[in-house]
C-alpha positions in Angstrom: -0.2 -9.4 -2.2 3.2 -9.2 -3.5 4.0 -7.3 -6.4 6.3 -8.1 -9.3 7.4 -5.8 -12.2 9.5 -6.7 -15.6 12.7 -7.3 -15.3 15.4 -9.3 -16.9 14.5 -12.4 -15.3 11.4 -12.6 -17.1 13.2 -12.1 -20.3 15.4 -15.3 -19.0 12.8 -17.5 -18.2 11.2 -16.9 -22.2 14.3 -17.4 -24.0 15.3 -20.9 -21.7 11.8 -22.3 -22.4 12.3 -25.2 -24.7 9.0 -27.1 -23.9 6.0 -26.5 -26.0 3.7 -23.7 -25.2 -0.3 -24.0 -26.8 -1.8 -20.6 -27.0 -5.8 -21.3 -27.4 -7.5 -17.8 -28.8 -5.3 -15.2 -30.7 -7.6 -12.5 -30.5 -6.6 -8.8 -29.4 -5.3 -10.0 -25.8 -4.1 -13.2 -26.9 -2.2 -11.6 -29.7 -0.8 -9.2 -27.5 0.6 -11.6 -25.2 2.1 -13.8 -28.5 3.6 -10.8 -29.6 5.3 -10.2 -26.1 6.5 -13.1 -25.9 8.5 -13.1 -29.1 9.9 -9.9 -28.2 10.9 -11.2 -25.0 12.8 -13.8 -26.7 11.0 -16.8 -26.6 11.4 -19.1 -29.3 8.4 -19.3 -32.2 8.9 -23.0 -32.7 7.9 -23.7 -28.8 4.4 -22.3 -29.7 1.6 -23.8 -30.7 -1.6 -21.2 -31.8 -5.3 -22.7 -31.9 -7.5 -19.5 -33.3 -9.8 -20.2 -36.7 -9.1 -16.5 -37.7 -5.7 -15.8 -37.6 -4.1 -12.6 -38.2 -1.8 -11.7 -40.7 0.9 -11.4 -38.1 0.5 -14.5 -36.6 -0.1 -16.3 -40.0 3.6 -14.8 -40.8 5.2 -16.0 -37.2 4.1 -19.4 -38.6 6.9 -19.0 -41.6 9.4 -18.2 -38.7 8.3 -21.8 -37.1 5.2 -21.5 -35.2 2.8 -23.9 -35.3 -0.6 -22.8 -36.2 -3.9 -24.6 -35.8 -1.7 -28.1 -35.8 -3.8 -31.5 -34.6 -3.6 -31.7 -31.2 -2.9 -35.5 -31.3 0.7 -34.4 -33.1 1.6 -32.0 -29.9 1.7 -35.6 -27.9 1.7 -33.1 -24.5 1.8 -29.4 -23.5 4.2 -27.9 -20.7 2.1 -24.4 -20.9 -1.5 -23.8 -22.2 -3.2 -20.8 -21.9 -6.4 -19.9 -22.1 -7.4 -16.2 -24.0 -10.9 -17.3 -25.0 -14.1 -15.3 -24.0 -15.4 -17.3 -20.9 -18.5 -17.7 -22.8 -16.8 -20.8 -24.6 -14.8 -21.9 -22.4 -16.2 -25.7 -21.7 -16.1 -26.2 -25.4 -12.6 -24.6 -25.9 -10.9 -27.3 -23.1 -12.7 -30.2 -23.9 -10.3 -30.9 -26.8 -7.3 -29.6 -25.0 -7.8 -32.6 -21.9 -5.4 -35.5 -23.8 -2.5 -32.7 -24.2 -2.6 -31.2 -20.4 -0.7 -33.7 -18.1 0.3 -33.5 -14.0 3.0 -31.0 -15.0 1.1 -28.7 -17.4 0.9 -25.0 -16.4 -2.4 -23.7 -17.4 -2.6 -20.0 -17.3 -6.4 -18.6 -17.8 -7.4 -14.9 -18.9 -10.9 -15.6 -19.4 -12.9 -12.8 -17.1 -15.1 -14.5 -14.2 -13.6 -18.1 -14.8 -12.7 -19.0 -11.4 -9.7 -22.0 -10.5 -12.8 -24.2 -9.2 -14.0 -23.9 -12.8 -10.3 -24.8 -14.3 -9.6 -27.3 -12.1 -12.7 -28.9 -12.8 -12.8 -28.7 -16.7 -9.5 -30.5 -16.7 -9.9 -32.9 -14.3 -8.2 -31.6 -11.5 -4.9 -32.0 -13.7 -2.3 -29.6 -14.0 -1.4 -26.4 -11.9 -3.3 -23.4 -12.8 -3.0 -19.6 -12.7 -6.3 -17.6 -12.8 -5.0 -14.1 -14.3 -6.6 -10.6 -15.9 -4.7 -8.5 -17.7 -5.7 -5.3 -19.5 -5.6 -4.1 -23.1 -2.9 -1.9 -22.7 -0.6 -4.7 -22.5 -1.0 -4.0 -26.7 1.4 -1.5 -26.1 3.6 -3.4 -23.4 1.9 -0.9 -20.6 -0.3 -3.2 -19.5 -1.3 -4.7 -15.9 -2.0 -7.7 -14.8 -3.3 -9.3 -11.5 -2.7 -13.2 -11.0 -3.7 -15.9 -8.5 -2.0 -19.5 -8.6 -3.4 -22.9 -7.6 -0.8 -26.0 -6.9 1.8 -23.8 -9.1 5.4 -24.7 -8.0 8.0 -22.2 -7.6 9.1 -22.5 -11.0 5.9 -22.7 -12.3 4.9 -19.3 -11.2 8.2 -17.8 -12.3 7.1 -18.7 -15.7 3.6 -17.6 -15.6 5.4 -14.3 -14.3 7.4 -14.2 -17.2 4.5 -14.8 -19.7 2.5 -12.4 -18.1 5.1 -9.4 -17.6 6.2 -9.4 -21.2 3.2 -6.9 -21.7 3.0 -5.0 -18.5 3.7 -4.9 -14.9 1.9 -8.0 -12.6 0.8 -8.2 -9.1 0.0 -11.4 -8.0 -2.5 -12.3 -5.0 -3.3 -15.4 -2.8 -6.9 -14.7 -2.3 -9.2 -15.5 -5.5 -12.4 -13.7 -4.2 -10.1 -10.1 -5.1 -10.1 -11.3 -8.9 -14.2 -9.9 -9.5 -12.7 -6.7 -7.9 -9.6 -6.6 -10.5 -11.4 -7.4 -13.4 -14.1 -4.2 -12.6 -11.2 -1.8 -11.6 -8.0 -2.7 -14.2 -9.8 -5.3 -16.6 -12.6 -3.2 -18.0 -10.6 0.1 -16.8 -9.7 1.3 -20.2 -12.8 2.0 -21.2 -13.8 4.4 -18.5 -10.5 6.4 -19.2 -11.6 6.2 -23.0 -15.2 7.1 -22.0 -13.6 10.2 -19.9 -11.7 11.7 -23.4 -14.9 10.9 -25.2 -17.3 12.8 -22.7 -14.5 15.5 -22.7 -14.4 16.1 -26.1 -18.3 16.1 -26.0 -18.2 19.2 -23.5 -15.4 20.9 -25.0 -17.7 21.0 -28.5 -21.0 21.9 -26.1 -18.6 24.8 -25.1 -18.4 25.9 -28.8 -14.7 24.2 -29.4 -15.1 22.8 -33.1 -15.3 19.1 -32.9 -11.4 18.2 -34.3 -9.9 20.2 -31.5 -12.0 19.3 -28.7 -11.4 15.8 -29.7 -7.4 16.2 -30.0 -7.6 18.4 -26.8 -9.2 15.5 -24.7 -7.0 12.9 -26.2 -3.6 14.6 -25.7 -4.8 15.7 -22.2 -6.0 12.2 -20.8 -2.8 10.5 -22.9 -0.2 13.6 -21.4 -1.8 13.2 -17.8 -1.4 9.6 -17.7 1.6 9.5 -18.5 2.5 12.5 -15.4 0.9 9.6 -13.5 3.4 7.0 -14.8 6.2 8.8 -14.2 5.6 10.7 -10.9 6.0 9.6 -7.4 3.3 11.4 -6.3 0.1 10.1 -5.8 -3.5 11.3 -8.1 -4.9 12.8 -5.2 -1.7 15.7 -4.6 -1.3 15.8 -8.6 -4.7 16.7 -9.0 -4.6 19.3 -6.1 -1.1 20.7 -7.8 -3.1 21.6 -11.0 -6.1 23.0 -8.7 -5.5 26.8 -7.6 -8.4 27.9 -5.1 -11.4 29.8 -6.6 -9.8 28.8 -9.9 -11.1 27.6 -13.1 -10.3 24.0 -12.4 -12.1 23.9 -8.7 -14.8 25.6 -10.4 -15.1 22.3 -12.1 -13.7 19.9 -9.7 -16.9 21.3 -7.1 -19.1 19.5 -9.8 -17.2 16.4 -10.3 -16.1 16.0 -6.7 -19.7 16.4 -5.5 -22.3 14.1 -3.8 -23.6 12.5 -6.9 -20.5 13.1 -8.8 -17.9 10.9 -10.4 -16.5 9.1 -7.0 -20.0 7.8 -6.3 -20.5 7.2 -10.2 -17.2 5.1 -10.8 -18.2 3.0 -7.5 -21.6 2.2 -8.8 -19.5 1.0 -12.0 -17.0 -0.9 -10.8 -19.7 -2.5 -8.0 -21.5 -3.5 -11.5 -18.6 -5.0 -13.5 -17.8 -7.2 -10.7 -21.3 -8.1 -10.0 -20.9 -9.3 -14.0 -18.0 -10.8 -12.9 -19.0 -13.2 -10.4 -22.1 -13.7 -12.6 -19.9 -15.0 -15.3 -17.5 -17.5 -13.1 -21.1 -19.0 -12.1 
């Protein structure tokens, strides 16, 4: 696995792109990644957006030059497509995009469970693809993302890199079978952590707290301690046990959630489940 962060190579390789780039699906990840882009410096007239309900933003990136919803027989070819539809319509989203993707076409695909057999199939084995899952906090630029390439040259894959870091950090991988795995732990990730300051602030008001304070309590707390994460060197295990004094309120607690049917065995039963959906969903 090698891992990659963002840098000002990325930021390079988006501002020298003068090929044309067709984003298909502008929804909350797809937007994201649009958004990235242009503040990374690519140009808004090399992309193309196919999405029957655009935002407002993108509707007013199309002023500055981009092309929105344009026939796909007037974009002759595309250097990069990518793919930010839910796998659920992916056949009928590429069908249309097959006279546009040519031997040098860099297809990069976010859809969850959609595996390179399934790409390199729905476009006839044309193109060089990059399987990747990012996660919604790459709506705030914090996001991560774990790719997997297939016939991607060099440059190819310093592109995709590019694309992909201009909303978070990105690890790429060589074997594909790890992808159900990612999309369980860092895919649908964000909403354990959200479930965690909901179920807090559910205790914290079965505790007495009134309900606007145990709600700000466990959202300041899970948003503060992330962000100790973020910045420390340290690992969770020793910043958990630097907050934990011995026969103290916290390992009071910690003896329930640390115990044999507590949240270690719960959070592998979940992420053993989102990747069974995952595979189920590739096919």
């Amino acid at each position: 696995m090698t891992s990659t962060g963002r840098g000002s190579q990325s930021s390079r390789d988006l501002r020298d792109f003068s090929g044309q780039l067709l984003l298909v699906g502008a929804g909350k990840m797809g937007s994201a990644l649009l958004e990235g882009w242009l503040r990374f410096g690519l140009d808004a007239k090399t992309v193309a957006v196919i999405e029957p309900e655009p935002s407002a933003e993108i509707r007013a990136h199309a002023e500055n030059g981009l092309k929105l919803n344009p026939p796909l027989a007037a974009l002759k070819r595309a250097d990069v497509i990518v793919l930010a539809v839910k796998p659920q319509v992916a056949a009928q989203a590429i069908a249309p995009l097959l006279p546009v993707a040519v031997a040098s076409t860099l297809i990069v695909s976010i859809m969850a469970g959609r595996t390179l057999r399934f790409l390199a199939g729905a476009f006839n084995n044309t193109g060089a693809l990059v399987r990747a899952m990012p996660n919604t906090p790459a709506a705030i630029g914090r996001g991560i993302t774990v790719a997997v390439p297939l016939r991607a040259l060099a440059a190819q894959r310093r592109l995709a890199h590019g694309l992909l870091s201009a909303v978070g950090s990105v690890e790429w991988v060589e074997d594909e079978a790890l992808m159900d795995a990612v999309t369980a732990v860092s895919g649908s990730g964000p909403a354990y952590v959200f479930l965690l300051a909901e179920a807090l602030a559910q205790a914290g008001v079965a505790a007495g707290l009134p309900r606007p304070l145990a709600q700000k309590l466990a959202r300041e707390t899970i948003a503060g301690s992330g962000e100790l994460l973020h910045r420390s060197a340290e690992d969770a295990a020793t910043l958990r046990e630097n907050v934990t004094s011995p026969g103290g309120t916290t390992a009071a607690a910690l003896r329930v959630l640390m115990g044999a049917d507590g949240l270690a065995q719960l959070m592998q039963d979940a992420v053993a489940a989102a990747t069974a959906r995952s595979r189920e969903l590739g096919g």
